[in-house]
Each structure stands twice: as C-alpha cells, then as structure tokens.
C-alpha positions in Angstrom: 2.0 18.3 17.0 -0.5 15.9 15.5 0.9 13.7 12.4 -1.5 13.8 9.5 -1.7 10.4 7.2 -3.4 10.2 4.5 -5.4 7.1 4.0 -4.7 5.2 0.8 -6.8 2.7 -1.2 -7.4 -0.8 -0.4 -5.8 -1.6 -3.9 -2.5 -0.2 -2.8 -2.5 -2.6 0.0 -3.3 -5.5 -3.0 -0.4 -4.0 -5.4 1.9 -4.6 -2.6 0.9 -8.0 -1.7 0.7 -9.1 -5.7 3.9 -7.5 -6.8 5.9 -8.8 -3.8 5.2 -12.3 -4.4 5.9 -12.2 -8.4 9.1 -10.7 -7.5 9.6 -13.4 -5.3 8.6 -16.1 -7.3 8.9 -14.8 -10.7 11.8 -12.1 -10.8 14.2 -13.6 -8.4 14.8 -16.6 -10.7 16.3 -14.8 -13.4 18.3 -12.1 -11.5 18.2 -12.2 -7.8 19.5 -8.3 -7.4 16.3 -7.5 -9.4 14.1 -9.9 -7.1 15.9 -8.4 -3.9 14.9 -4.7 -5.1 11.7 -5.1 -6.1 10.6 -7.7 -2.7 12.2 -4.4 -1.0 9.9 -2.0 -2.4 6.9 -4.0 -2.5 7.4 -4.6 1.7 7.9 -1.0 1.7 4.7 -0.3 0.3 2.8 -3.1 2.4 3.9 -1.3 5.4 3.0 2.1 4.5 -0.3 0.6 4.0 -0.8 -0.4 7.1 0.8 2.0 8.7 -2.1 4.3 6.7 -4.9 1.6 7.9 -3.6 1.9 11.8 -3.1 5.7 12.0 -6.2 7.5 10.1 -8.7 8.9 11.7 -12.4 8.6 11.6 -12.5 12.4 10.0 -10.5 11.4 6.8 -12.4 7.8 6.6 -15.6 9.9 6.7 -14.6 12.6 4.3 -13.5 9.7 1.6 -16.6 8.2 1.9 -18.8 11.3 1.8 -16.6 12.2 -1.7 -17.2 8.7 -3.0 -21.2 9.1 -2.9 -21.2 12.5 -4.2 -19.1 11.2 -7.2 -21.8 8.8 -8.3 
C-alpha cells in the first residue's frame, strides 16, 4: 500500500513561514488566543510542506515540470 502525496508549491511553504511569524509578532499582541490559533495553523501548514518536500517522488516532480513547460 504505497501512500500518494501530492507535492505543493514552494509558495505554500513561504505562506506558512510569513503568516506564522505575523501572527507571532503582529496578532499575538492584541489577542493572544487569536495569535495561538493562527501560529497553530501556520506550523501546521509548514509541516505539511515538508512533509510534501520529503515524501514525493521523482514521477510527480517530473510530471509538474513537464505541465509547467507545456503551459507556456
């Protein structure tokens, strides 16, 4: 039973990384429930992207980039 993951974008990775330290910086000053939440989703996110990086295999890599040329 092989476990199929879906590679996501580099700017998913980026979202995460942004949005967790505004929460943390930003957010958590005015309400720190808010701040808490929103760090929690953002480290959720980081880790499914890497989890994407470490996991996909060369066949979906390839595919992505084969679709990417044909676009343009």
């Amino acid at each position: 039973m092989a476990i199929d993951i879906a590679p996501l974008p580099s700017s998913f990775m980026v979202t995460s990384m942004i949005g967790y330290l505004a929460s943390v910086l930003l957010v958590y000053k005015y309400s720190p429930t808010w701040g808490f939440a929103f760090s929690l989703v953002f480290i959720m996110m980081f880790i499914a992207s890497v989890i994407s990086m470490t996991y996909s295999s060369d066949k979906e890599s390839l595919m992505l980039g084969y679709m990417k040329k044909r676009k343009h």
